[in-house]
TILUM-920889 format. One line per field, with one value per residue (C-alpha): x, y, z; residue number from 1; residue in one letter. Coordinates in steps of 0.05 Angstrom, whole numbers, padded with zeros to 5 digits, always signed. Each point is the difference from the previous one (the first is absolute). Layout:
<atoms>
X	X | ...
Y	Y | ...
Z	Z | ...
tidren	NUM | ...
gutor	a | ...
</atoms>
This chain:
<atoms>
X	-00306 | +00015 | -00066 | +00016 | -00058 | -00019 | +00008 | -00056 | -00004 | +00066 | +00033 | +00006 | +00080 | +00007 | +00051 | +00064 | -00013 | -00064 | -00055 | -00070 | -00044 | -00061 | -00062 | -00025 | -00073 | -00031 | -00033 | -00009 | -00053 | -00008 | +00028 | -00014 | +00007 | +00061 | +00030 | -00012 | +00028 | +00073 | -00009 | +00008 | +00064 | +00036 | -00016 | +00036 | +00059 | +00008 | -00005 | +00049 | +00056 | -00006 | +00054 | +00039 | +00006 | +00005 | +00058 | +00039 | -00011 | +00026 | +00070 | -00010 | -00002 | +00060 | -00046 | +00005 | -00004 | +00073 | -00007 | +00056 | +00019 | -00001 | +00082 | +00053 | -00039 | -00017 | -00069 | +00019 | +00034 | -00057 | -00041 | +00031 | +00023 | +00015 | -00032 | +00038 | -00052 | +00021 | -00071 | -00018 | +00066 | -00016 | -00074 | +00021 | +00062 | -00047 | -00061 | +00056 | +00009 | -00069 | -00027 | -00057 | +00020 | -00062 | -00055 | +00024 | -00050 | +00002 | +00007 | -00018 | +00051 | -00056 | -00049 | -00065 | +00026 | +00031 | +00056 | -00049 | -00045 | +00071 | +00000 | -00066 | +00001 | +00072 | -00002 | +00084 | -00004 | -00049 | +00028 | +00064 | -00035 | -00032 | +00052 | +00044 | -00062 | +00001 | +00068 | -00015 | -00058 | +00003 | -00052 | -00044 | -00057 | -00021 | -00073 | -00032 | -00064 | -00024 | +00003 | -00048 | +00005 | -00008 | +00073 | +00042 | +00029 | +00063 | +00022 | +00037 | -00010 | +00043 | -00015 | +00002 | -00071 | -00025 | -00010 | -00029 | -00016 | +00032 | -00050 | +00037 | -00036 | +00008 | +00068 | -00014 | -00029 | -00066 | -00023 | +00034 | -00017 | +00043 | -00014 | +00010 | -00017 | +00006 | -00008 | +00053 | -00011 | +00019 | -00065 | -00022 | -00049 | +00004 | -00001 | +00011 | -00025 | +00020 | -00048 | -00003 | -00039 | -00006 | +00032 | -00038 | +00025 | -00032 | +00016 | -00016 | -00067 | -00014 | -00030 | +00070 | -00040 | +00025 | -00036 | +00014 | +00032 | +00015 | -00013 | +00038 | -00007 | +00058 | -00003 | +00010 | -00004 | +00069 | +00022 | +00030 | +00058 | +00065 | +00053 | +00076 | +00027 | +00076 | +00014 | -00067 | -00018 | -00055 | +00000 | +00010 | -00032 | +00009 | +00081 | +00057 | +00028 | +00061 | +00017 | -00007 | +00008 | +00071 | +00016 | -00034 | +00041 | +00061 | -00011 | -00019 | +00072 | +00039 | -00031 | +00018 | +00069 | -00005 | -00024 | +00061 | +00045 | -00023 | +00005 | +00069 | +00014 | -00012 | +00057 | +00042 | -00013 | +00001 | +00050 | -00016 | +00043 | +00006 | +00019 | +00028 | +00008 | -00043 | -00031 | -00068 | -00002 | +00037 | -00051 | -00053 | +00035 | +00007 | -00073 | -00026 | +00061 | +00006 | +00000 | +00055 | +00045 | -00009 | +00020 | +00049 | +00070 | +00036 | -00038 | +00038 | -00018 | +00042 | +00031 | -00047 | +00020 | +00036 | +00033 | -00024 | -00008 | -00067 | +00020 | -00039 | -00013 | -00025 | -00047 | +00005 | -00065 | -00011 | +00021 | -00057 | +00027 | -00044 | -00058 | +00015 | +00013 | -00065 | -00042 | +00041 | -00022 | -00068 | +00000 | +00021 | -00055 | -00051 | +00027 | -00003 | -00069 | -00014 | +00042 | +00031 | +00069 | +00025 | +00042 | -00071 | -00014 | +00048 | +00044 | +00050 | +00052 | +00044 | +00065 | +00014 | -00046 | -00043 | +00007 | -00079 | -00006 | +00009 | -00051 | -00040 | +00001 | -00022 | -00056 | -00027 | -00045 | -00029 | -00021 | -00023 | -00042 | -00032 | -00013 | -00038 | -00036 | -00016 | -00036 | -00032 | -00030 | -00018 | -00047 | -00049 | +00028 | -00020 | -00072 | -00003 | +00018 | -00052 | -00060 | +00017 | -00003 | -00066 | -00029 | +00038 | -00074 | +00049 | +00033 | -00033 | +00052 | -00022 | +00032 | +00035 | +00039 | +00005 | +00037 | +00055 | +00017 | +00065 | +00047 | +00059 | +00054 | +00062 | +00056 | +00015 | +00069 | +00024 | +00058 | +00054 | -00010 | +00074 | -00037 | -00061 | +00034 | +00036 | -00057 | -00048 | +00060 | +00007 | -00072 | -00011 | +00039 | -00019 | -00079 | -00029 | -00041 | +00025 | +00038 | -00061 | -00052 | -00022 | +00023 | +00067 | +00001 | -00018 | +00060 | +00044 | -00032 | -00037 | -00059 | -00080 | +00002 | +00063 | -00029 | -00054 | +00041 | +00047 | -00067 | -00018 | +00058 | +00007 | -00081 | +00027 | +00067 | -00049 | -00049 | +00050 | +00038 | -00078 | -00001 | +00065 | -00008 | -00068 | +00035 | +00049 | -00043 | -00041 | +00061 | +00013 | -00065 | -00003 | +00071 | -00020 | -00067 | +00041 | +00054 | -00054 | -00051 | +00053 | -00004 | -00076 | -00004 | +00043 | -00043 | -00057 | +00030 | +00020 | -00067
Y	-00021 | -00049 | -00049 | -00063 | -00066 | -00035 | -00077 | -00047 | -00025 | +00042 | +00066 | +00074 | +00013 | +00052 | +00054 | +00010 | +00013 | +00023 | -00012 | -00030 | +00031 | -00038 | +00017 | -00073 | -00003 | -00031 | -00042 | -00026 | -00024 | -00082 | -00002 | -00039 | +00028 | -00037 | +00007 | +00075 | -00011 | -00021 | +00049 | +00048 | -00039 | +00002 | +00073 | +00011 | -00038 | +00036 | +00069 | -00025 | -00032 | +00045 | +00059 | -00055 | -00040 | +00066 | +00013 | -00064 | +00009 | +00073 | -00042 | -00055 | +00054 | +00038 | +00059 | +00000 | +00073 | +00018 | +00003 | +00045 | +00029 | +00073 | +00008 | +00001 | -00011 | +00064 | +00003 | +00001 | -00066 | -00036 | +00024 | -00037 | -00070 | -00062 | -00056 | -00065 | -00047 | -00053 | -00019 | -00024 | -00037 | -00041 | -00011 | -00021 | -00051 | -00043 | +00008 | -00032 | -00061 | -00009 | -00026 | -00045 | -00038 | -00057 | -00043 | -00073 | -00061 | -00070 | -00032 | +00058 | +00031 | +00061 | -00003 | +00023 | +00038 | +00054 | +00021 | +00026 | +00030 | +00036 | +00024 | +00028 | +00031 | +00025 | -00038 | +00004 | +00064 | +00012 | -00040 | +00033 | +00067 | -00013 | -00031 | +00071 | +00045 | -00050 | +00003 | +00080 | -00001 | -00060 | -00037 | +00005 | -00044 | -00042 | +00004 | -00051 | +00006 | -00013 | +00048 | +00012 | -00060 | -00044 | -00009 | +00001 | +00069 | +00015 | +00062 | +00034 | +00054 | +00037 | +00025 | +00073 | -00012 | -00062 | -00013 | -00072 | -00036 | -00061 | -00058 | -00043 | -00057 | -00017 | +00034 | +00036 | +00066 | +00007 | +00067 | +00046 | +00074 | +00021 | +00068 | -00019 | +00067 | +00083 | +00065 | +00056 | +00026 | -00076 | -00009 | -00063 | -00020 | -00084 | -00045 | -00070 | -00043 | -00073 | -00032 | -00073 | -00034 | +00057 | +00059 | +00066 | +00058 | +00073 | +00070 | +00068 | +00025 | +00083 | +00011 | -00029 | -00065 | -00067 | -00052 | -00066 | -00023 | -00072 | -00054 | -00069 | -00061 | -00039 | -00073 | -00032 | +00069 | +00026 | +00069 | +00012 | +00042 | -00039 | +00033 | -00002 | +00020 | +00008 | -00023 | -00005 | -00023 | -00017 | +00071 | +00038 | -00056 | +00051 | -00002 | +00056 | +00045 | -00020 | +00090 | +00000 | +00048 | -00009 | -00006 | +00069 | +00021 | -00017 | +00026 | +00074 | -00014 | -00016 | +00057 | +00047 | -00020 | +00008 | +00067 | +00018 | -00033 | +00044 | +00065 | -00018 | -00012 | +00066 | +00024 | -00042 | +00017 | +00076 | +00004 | +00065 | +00057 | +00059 | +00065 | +00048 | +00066 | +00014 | +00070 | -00005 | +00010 | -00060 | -00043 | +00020 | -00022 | -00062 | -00019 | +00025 | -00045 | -00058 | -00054 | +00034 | +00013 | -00075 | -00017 | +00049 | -00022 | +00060 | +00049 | +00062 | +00055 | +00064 | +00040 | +00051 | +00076 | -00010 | -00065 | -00056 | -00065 | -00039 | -00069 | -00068 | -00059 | -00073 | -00027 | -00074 | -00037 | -00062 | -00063 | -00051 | -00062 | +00007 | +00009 | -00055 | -00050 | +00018 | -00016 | -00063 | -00029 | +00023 | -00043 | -00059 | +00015 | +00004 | -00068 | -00033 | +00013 | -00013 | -00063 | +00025 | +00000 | +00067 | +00012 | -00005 | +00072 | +00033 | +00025 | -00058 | -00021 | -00056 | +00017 | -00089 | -00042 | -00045 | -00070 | -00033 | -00035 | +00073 | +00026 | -00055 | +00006 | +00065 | -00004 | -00057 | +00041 | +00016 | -00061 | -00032 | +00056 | -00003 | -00073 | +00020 | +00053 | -00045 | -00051 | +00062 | +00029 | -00074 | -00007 | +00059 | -00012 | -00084 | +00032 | +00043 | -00050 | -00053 | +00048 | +00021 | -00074 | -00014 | +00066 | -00027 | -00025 | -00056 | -00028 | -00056 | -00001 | -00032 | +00024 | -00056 | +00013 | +00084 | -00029 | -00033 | +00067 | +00029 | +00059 | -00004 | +00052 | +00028 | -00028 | +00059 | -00015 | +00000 | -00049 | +00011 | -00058 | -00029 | -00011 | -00023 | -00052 | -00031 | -00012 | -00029 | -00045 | -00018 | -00017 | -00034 | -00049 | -00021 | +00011 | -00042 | +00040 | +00064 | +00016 | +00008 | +00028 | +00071 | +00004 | -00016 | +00057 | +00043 | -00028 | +00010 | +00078 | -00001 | +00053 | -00028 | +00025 | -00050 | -00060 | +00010 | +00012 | -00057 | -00047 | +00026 | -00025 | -00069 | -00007 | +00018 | -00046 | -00054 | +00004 | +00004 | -00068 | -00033 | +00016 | -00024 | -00063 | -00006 | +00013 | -00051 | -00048 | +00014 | -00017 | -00064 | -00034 | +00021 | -00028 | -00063 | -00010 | +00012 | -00052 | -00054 | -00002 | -00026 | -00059 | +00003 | +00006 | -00063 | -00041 | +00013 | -00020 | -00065 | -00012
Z	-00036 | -00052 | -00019 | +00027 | -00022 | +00057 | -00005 | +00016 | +00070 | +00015 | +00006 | -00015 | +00019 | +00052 | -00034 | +00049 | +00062 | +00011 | +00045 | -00022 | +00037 | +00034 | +00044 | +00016 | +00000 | +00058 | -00045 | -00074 | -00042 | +00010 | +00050 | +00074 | +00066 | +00007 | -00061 | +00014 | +00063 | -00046 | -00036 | +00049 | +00033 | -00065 | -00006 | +00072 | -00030 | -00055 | +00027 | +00056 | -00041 | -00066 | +00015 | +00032 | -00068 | -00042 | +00044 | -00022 | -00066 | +00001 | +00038 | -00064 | -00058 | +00039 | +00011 | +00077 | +00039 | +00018 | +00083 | +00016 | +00071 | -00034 | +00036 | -00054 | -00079 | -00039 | -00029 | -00079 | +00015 | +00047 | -00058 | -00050 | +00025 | -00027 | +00041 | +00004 | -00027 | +00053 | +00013 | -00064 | -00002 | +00062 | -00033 | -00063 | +00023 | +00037 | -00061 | -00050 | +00043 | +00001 | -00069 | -00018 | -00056 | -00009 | +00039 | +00007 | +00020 | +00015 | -00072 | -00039 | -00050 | -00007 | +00065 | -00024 | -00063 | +00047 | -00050 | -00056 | +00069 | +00017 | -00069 | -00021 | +00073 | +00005 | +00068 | +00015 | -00008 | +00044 | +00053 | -00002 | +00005 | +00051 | +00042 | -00018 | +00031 | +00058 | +00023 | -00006 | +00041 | +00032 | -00041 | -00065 | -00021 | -00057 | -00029 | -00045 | -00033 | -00069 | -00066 | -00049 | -00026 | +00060 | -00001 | +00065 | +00015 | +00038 | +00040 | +00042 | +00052 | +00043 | +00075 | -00024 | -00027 | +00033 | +00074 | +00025 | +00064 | +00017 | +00028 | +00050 | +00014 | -00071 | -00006 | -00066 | -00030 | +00029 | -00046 | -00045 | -00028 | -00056 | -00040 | -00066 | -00035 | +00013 | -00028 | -00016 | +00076 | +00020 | +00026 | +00001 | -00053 | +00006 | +00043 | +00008 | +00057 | +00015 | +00047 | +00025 | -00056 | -00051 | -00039 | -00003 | -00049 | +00015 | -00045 | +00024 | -00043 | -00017 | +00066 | +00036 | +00036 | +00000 | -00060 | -00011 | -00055 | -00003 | +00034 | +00015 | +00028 | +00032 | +00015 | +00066 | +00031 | -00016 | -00001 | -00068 | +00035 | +00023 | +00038 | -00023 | +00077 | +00013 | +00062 | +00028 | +00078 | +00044 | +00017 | -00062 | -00052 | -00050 | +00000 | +00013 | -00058 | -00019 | +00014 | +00072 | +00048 | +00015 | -00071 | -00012 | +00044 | -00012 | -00092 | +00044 | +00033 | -00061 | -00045 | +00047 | +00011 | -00084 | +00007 | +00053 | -00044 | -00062 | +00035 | +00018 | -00067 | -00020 | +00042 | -00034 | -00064 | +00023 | +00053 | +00047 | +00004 | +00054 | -00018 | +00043 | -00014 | -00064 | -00018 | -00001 | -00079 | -00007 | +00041 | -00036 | -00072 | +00036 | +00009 | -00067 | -00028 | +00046 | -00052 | -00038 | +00064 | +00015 | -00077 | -00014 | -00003 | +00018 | +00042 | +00030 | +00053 | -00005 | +00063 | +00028 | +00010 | +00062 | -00037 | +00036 | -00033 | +00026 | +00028 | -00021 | +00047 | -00034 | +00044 | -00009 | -00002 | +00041 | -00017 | -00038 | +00029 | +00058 | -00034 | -00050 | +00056 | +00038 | -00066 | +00000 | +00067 | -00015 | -00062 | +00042 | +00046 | -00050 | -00039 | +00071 | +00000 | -00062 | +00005 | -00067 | -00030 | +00028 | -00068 | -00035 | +00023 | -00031 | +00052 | +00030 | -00042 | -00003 | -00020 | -00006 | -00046 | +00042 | -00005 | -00029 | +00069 | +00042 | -00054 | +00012 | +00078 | -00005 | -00035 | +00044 | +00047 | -00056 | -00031 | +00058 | +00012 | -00080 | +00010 | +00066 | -00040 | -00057 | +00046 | +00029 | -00070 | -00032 | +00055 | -00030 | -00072 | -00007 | +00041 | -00061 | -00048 | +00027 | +00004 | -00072 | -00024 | +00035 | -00047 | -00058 | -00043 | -00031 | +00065 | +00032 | +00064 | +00065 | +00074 | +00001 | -00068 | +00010 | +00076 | -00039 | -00034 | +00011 | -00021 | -00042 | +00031 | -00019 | +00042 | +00037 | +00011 | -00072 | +00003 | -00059 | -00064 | +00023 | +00072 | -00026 | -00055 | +00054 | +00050 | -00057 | -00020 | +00065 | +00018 | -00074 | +00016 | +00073 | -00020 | -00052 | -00053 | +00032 | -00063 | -00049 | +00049 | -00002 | +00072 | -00029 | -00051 | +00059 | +00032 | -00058 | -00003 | -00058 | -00003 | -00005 | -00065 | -00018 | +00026 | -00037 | -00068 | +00028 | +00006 | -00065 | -00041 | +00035 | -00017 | -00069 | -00003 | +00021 | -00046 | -00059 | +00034 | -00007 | -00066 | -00026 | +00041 | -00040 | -00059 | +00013 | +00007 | -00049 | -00045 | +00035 | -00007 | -00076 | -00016 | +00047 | -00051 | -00057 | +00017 | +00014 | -00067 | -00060 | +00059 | +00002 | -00070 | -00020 | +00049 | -00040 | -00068 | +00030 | +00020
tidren	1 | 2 | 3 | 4 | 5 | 6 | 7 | 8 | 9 | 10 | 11 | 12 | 13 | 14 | 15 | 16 | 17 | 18 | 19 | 20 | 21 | 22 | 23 | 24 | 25 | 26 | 27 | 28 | 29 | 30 | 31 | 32 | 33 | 34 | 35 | 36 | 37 | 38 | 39 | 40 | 41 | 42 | 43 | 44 | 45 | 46 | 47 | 48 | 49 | 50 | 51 | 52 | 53 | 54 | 55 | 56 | 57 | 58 | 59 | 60 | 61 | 62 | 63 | 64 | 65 | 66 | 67 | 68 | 69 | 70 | 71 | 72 | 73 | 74 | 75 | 76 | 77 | 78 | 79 | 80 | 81 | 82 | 83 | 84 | 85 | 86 | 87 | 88 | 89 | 90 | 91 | 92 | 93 | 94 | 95 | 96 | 97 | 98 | 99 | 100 | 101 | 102 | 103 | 104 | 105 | 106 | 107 | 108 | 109 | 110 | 111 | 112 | 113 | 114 | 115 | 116 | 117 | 118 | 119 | 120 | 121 | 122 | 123 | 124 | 125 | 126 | 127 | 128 | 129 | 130 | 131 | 132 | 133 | 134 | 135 | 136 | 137 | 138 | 139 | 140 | 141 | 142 | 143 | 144 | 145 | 146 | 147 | 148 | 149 | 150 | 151 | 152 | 153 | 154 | 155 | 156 | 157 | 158 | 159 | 160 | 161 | 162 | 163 | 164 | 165 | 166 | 167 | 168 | 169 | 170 | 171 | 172 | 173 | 174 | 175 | 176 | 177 | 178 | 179 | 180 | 181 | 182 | 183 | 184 | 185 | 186 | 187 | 188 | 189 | 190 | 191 | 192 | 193 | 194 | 195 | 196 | 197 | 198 | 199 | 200 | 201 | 202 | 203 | 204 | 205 | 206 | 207 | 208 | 209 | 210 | 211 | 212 | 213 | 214 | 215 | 216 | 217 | 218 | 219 | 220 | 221 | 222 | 223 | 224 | 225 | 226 | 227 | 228 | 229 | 230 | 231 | 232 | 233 | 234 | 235 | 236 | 237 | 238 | 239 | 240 | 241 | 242 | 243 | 244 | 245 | 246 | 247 | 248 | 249 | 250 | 251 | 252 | 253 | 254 | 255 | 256 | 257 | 258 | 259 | 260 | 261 | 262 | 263 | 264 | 265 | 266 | 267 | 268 | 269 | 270 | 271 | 272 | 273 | 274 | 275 | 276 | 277 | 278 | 279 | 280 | 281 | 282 | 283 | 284 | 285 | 286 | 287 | 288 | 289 | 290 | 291 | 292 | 293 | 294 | 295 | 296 | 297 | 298 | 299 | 300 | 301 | 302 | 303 | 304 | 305 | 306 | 307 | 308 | 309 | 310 | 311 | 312 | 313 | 314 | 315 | 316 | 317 | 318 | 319 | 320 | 321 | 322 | 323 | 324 | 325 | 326 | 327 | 328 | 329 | 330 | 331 | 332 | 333 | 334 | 335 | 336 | 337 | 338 | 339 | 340 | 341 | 342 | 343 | 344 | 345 | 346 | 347 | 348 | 349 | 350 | 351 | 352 | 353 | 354 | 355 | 356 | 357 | 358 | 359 | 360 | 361 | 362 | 363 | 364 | 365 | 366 | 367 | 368 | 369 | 370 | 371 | 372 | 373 | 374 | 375 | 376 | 377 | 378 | 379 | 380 | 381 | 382 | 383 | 384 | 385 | 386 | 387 | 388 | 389 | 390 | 391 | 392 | 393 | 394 | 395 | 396 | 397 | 398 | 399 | 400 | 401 | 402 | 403 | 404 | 405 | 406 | 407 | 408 | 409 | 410 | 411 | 412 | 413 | 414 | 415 | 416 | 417 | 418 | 419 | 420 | 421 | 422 | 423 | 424 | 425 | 426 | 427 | 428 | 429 | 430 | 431 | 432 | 433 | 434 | 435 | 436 | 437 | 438 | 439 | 440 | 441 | 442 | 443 | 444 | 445 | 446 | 447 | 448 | 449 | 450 | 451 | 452 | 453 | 454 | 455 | 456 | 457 | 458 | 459 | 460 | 461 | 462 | 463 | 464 | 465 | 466 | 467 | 468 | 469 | 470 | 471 | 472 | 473 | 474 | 475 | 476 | 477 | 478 | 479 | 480 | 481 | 482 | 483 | 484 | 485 | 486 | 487 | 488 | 489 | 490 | 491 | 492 | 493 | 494 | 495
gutor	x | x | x | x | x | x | x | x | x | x | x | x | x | x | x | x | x | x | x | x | x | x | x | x | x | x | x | x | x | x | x | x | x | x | x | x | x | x | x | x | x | x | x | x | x | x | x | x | x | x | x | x | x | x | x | x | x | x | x | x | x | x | x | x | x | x | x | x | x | x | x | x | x | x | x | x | x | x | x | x | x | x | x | x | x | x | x | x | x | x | x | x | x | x | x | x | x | x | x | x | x | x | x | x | x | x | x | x | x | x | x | x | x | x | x | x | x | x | x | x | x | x | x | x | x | x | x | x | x | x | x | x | x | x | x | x | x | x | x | x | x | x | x | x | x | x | x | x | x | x | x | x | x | x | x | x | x | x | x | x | x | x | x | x | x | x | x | x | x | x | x | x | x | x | x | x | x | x | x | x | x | x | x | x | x | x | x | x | x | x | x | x | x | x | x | x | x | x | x | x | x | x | x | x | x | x | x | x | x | x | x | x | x | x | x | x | x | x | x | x | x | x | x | x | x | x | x | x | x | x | x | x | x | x | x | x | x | x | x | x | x | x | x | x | x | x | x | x | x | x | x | x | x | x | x | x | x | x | x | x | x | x | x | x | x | x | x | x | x | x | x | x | x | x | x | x | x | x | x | x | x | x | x | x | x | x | x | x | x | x | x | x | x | x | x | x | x | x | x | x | x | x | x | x | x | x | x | x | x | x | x | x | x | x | x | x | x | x | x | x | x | x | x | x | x | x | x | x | x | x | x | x | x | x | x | x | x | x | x | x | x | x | x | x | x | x | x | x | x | x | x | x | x | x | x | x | x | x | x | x | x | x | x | x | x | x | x | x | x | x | x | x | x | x | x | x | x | x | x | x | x | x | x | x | x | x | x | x | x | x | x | x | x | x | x | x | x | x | x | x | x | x | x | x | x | x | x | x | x | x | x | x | x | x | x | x | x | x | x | x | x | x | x | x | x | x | x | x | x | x | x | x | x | x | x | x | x | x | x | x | x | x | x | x | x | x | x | x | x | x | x | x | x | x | x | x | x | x | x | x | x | x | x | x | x | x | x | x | x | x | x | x | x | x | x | x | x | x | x | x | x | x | x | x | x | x | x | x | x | x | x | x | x | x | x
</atoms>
């Protein structure tokens, strides 16, 4: 196994689908009877969920078990199948739609310096990580705590190697156990645990007991783990992966309709014969040279000694059509569920061009549900945000100025420039002051990233108008001084 440097305050990657494996203690060093007692919840959750979430990301890397009925496929081709990746399509659609693009605040250009935080931390990239793994699993979580330097520190961790308990009077993450390091067995080796109020780090020592490690304090008794939940409820606070049940389901379907469709193939590109009447000898010739009886273009079979000729019979194969069509309505099915552009999977076809409003129509389910799932992760992501702030040693932020906080998001919908042109025209003119706002230029569908080039330039053409108006007058008053002393100076002669 390759060496892999774990980060500070964050993770070890899990290689492809294996298990970490985990014997929670009862208890840990420093620990209370209560926080034991979490300790020993998350444990439960972990162990309960883990082959669940290993499962979806085995569906996710296209790497899910073929479940065949054993009827009609041959072994060599079960063996060797090609899944249809239709999981990770359905994942990824809804991940692209939702995209973090800044933190925006009540008369704040830069709300407490959060662009060059973003940067040093690689904070969008985090984010959209973690809401990938949580549309996989159903959610992921968010740690904050501080580096070596006392700086903030932001991660992410997925529920293959993090379980949590969800506190409900206070509708957040009540405790969290991550394993943030194992050994070549995938034992773990690390662990992580977020507690009301404090962060405590343990390692495994020679003997294989539990030692602390680290210690953290968290103000206002936080737990420095925020949950990212797709679709969460009052029942399951901890959301729904995005690969359900039915959707499972209906990918085993489709790949074996695939795997029928292949082996049919086969007799079409090898149509069967039947020969009757052969001698033995000549049977045998044909299965030590099958390939070249199949490729041969003339192949002849003499008379035997009583001269009869052998008779052949074509046995046509069944038609693919059926099989075709079948994968069809499954695709529909499956972008039903997924509330997905059936054509995006591959398999429907349009044999007319579709109009930009049909496209648009169809994609609609779909960006109704990313805006619901964007309110759903900014919840855990502006918790994550704030709590970083508050450890950030040069940010002096009060509640009431971290409440104001909001996120910047991607319009899901993606409206075409022509579309967008028109409706910032339109509302430009009926709005005063709409027309040079930043909410404008989000309007007009410029990216963060232009507005703040756009900004940039009109600081720029500004500054350069001051400056030439300075100059200007500059010139002025000297050509108004210079007019006016031959006038001063003749006065004083005539004095």
């Amino acid at each position: 196994m390759s060496e892999t440097t774990k980060p500070d305050h964050g993770w070890t990657p899990v290689s492809e689908l294996s298990q970490p494996q985990l014997q929670v203690p009862d208890s840990l060093p420093g620990l209370h009877a209560d926080e034991n007692d979490l300790l020993r919840r998350c444990g439960q959750v972990w162990a309960q969920h883990v082959s669940k979430n290993l499962l979806r990301t085995s569906y996710y890397e296209a790497h899910e078990p073929l479940r065949s009925f054993g009827l009609t496929l041959p072994q060599r081709i079960r063996n060797d199948y090609t899944p249809l990746g239709w999981a990770r399509k359905a994942v990824d659609m809804l991940a692209d739609l939702c995209v973090l693009e800044g933190f925006v605040a009540p008369g704040k250009s830069n709300p407490f310096n959060l662009e060059e935080m973003a940067s040093t931390t690689h904070l969008m990239g985090t984010v959209q990580r973690a809401i990938q793994t949580a549309l996989i699993h159903g959610c992921s979580f968010i740690t904050v705590g501080r580096d070596s330097n006392l700086q903030p520190l932001i991660r992410t961790a997925t529920a293959e190697s993090t379980a949590a308990v969800w506190d409900y009077q206070h509708d957040r993450v009540q405790a969290c156990l991550a394993i943030n390091d194992f050994d070549d067995e995938k034992n773990a080796t690390g662990l992580i645990l977020y507690l009301p109020g404090r962060t405590l780090s343990y390692a495994k020592d020679e003997r294989g007991d539990w030692q602390i490690t680290g210690q953290e304090l968290i103000p206002n008794g936080l737990c420095a783990a925020f949950r990212l939940a797709y679709k969460p409820s009052q029942i399951k606070p901890f959301g729904r992966s995005r690969i359900s049940r039915d959707a499972m389901g209906l990918i085993d379907g489709a790949n074996r309709i695939l795997l029928r469709t292949e082996a049919n193939e086969e007799f079409y590109a090898y149509p069967k014969y039947l020969l009757l009447g052969t001698s033995p000898e000549f049977t045998q010739a044909a299965d030590e040279n099958a390939l070249h009886m199949y490729m041969g273009r003339w192949n002849a079979i003499s008379k035997d000694e009583d001269g009869d000729r052998p008779s052949i019979v074509q046995l046509s194969a069944a038609p693919m059509d059926p099989h075709l069509n079948m994968l069809k309505t499954w695709a529909s099915m499956f972008a039903s569920l997924m509330n997905i552009p059936a054509a995006s999977l591959g398999v429907v076809s349009d044999a007319n061009p579709t109009s930009a409003d049909a496209v648009e129509a169809q994609r609609n389910d779909l960006i109704i549900e990313a805006k619901h799932a964007c309110r759903e992760f900014g919840e855990g992501i502006l918790d994550a945000v704030r709590l970083a702030i508050m450890l950030d040693p040069s940010q002096q932020a009060n509640l009431t100025e971290l409440a104001q906080l909001q996120l910047d998001w991607v319009n899901p919908s993606m409206p075409a420039t022509s579309m967008s042109a028109d409706a910032f025209s339109k509302l430009a003119t009926s709005i005063q002051g709409f027309g040079d706002s930043e909410v404008g230029w989000e309007k007009a569908g410029l990216s963060r990233a232009e507005i703040i080039r756009l900004r940039a330039d009109q600081e720029k053409a500004r500054a350069r108008a001051m400056v030439e108006q300075l100059r200007l007058a500059t010139a002025q008053t000297g050509s108004d001084n210079n007019a006016t002393r031959p006038e001063a100076q003749q006065g004083q002669a005539a004095g």
